[in-house]
C-alpha positions in Angstrom: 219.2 45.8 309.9 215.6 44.6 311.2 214.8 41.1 312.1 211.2 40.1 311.5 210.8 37.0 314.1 207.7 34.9 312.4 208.1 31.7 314.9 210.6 29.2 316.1 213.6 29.4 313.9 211.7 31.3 311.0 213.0 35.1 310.6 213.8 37.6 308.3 216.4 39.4 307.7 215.7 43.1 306.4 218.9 44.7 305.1 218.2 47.4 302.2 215.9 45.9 299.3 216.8 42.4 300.4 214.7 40.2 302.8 216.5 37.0 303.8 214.2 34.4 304.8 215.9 31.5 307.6 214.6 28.4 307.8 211.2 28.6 306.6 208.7 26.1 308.6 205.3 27.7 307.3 202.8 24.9 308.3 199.4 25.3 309.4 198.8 24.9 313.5 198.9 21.3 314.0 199.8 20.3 310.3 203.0 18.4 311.6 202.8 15.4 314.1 204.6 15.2 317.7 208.7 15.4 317.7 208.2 13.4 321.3 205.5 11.4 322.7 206.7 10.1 325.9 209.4 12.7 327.4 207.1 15.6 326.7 203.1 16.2 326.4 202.1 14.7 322.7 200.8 17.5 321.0 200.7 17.9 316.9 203.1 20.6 315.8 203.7 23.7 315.5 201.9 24.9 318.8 201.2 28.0 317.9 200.1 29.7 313.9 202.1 31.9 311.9 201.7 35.6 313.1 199.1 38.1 311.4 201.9 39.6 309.3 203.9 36.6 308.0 202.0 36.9 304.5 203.0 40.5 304.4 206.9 40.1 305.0 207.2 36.7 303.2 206.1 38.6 300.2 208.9 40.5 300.0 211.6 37.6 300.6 214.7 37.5 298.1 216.7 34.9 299.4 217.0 32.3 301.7 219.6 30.5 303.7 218.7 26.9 305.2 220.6 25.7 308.5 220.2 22.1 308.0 217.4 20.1 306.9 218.3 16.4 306.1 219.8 12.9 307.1 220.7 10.5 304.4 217.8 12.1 302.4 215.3 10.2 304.0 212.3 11.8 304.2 211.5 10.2 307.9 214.6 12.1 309.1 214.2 15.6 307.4 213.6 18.1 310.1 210.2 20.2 309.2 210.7 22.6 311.5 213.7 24.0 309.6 211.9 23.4 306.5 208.6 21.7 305.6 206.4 21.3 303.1 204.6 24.6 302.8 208.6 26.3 303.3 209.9 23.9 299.9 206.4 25.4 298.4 207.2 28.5 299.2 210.5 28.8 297.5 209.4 26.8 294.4 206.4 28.7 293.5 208.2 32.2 293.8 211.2 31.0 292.8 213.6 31.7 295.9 216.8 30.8 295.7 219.0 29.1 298.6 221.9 28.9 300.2 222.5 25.8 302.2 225.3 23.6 303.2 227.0 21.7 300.2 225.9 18.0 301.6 221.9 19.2 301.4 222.3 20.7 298.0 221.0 17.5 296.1 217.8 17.1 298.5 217.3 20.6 297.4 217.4 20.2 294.3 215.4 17.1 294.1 213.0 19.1 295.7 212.8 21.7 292.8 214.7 24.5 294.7 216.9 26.6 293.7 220.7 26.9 295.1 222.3 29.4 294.3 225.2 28.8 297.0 226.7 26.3 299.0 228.4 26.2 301.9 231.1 24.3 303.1 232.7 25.2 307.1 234.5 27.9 307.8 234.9 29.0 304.2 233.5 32.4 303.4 231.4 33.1 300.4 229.7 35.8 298.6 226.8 37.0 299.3 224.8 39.8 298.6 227.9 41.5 298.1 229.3 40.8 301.7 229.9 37.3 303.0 228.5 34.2 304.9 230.1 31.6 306.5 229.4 28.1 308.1 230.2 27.2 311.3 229.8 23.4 312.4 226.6 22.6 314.3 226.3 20.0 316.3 222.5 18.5 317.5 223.4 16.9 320.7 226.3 16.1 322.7 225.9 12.5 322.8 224.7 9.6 320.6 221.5 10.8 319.9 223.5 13.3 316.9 224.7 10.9 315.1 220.8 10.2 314.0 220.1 14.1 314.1 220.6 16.9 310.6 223.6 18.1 311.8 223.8 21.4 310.0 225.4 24.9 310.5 225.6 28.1 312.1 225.8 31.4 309.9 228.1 34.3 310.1 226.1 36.7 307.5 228.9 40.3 307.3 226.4 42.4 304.7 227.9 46.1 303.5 226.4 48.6 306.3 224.7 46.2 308.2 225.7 44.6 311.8 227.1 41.2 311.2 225.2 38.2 312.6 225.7 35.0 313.4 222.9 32.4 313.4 223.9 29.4 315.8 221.5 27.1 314.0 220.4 23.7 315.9 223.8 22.9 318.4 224.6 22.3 321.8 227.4 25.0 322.3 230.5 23.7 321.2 234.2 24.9 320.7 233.1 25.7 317.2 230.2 28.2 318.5 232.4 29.4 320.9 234.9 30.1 318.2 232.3 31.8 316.3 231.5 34.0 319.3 235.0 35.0 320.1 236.8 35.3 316.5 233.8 36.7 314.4 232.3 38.9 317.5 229.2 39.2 315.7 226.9 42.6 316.2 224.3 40.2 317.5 224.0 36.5 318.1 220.6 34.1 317.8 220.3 31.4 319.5 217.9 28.3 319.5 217.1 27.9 322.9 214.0 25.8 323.1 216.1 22.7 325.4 214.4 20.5 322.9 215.2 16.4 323.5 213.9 13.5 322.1 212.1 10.9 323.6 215.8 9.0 323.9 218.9 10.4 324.5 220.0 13.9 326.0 219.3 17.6 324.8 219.6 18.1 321.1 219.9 22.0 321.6 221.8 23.6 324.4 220.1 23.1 327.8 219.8 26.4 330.0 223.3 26.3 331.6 224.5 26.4 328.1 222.3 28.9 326.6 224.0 31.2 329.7 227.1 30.6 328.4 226.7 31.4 324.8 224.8 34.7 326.2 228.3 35.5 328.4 230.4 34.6 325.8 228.3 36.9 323.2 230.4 40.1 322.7 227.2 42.2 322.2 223.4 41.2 321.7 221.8 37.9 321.7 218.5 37.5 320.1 216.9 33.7 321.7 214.4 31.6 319.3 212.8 28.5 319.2 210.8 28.8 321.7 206.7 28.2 321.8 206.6 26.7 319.0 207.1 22.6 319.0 205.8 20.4 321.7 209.7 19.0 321.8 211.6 22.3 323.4 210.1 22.6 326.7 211.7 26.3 327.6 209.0 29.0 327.7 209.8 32.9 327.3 209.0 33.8 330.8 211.5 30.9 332.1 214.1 32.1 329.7 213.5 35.5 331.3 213.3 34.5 334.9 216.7 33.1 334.9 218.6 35.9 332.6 216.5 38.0 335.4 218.5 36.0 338.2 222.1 36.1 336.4 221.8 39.6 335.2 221.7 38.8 331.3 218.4 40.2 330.5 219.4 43.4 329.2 221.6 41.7 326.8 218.8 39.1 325.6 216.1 39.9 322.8 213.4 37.5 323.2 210.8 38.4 320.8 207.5 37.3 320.6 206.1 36.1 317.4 205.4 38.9 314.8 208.0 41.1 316.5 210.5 43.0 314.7 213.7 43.9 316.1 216.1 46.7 315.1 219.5 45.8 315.3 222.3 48.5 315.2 226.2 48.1 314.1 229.0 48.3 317.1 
């Protein structure tokens, strides 16, 4: 299995013919407006462009799966950096199907894509002749989640392949930890930007918690969502500097954008 790392959440999965595209954000530089203002420097979003060889691997996507991408299906409330614009696009005009979470399936549909699967927590279903299965995510530990997309994590077991599990936008919970110590996945991603709103506390796992989903990790961790939104404050070399200190790093991918990664089977 190869993972192609495009920016922030956005990946690919290579497995055989199939290239599964996660949570496509594909705006220009700058094309999206500031997730904070006040608790972090206002910049338009994303930071940083695609990488030189997004065109090349999106061409051969097959399939995509979507985390979470919608509250109350108000557009004011979708969150573009899972999927914006340019990503709905994307999967219209070369007629991508999804898989997403069974509450977003209408917003998806309304906006002309095509599900092919939905989820619903903790119950496997087919895909690509293995299996996926969601795992509860939730944005934040306190108030501010009950305003937030709470979506899923992904278990993906493909024939062949190392299994994977995609911890989606969450705070670590019992339910990741669950998914970390029942599914012991090959390899483990992680969104460990820190990101927080302007109110409220961290709506993805601050660093103490991004240690602990790395310890509790049976094998690999891959760490995204970093770089990329003016809202997750966590740099690479931070994220390095302290796996560095706690002697994690060897057990941490964090790749930079347009790396792939080759990930191997247990």
């Amino acid at each position: 299995m190869k993972i192609h790392h495009l920016r922030n959440a956005t990946f690919v999965i290579e497995s055989g013919e199939d290239f599964i595209l996660i949570d496509p954000m594909l705006s220009d530089k700058g094309a999206l407006p500031p997730f904070a203002r006040l608790r972090h420097k206002s910049q338009r979003n994303p930071l940083v462009p695609l990488p030189d060889n997004a065109p090349e691997i999106l061409d051969k996507v097959t399939l995509c799966l979507i985390t979470h991408s919608q509250k109350f299906g108000i557009e004011l409330l979708t969150h573009t950096d899972h999927l914006d614009n340019p990503g709905k696009s994307f999967l219209r005009e070369n007629s991508i199907p999804a898989v997403c979470l069974q509450r977003d399936a209408n917003y998806m549909k309304k906006n002309g894509i095509d599900v092919e699967t939905t989820l619903t927590y903790w119950q496997p279903s087919e895909l690509l002749a293995g299996q996926i299965t969601a795992v509860p995510a939730l944005h934040g530990h306190d108030w501010v989640h009950t305003l937030m997309a709470n979506g899923a994590g992904l278990f993906l077991q493909l024939p062949g392949e190392p299994s994977i599990y995609i911890s989606g936008d969450t705070v670590f919970t019992q339910d990741v930890e669950r998914a970390l110590t029942e599914f012991k996945p090959d390899v483990a991603v992680v969104a460990a930007g820190s990101a927080s709103l302007d109110v409220g506390g961290p709506i993805l796992m601050p660093m103490e918690e991004i240690i602990t989903f790395i310890r509790t990790a049976p094998h690999k961790v891959v760490a995204n969502h970093l770089e990329a939104l003016n809202h997750c404050p966590t740099t690479r070399s931070q994220l390095k500097q302290e796996l560095k200190t706690r002697d994690l790093l060897s057990e941490t991918f964090i790749p930079e954008d347009g790396e792939t990664l080759t990930i191997e089977t247990h």
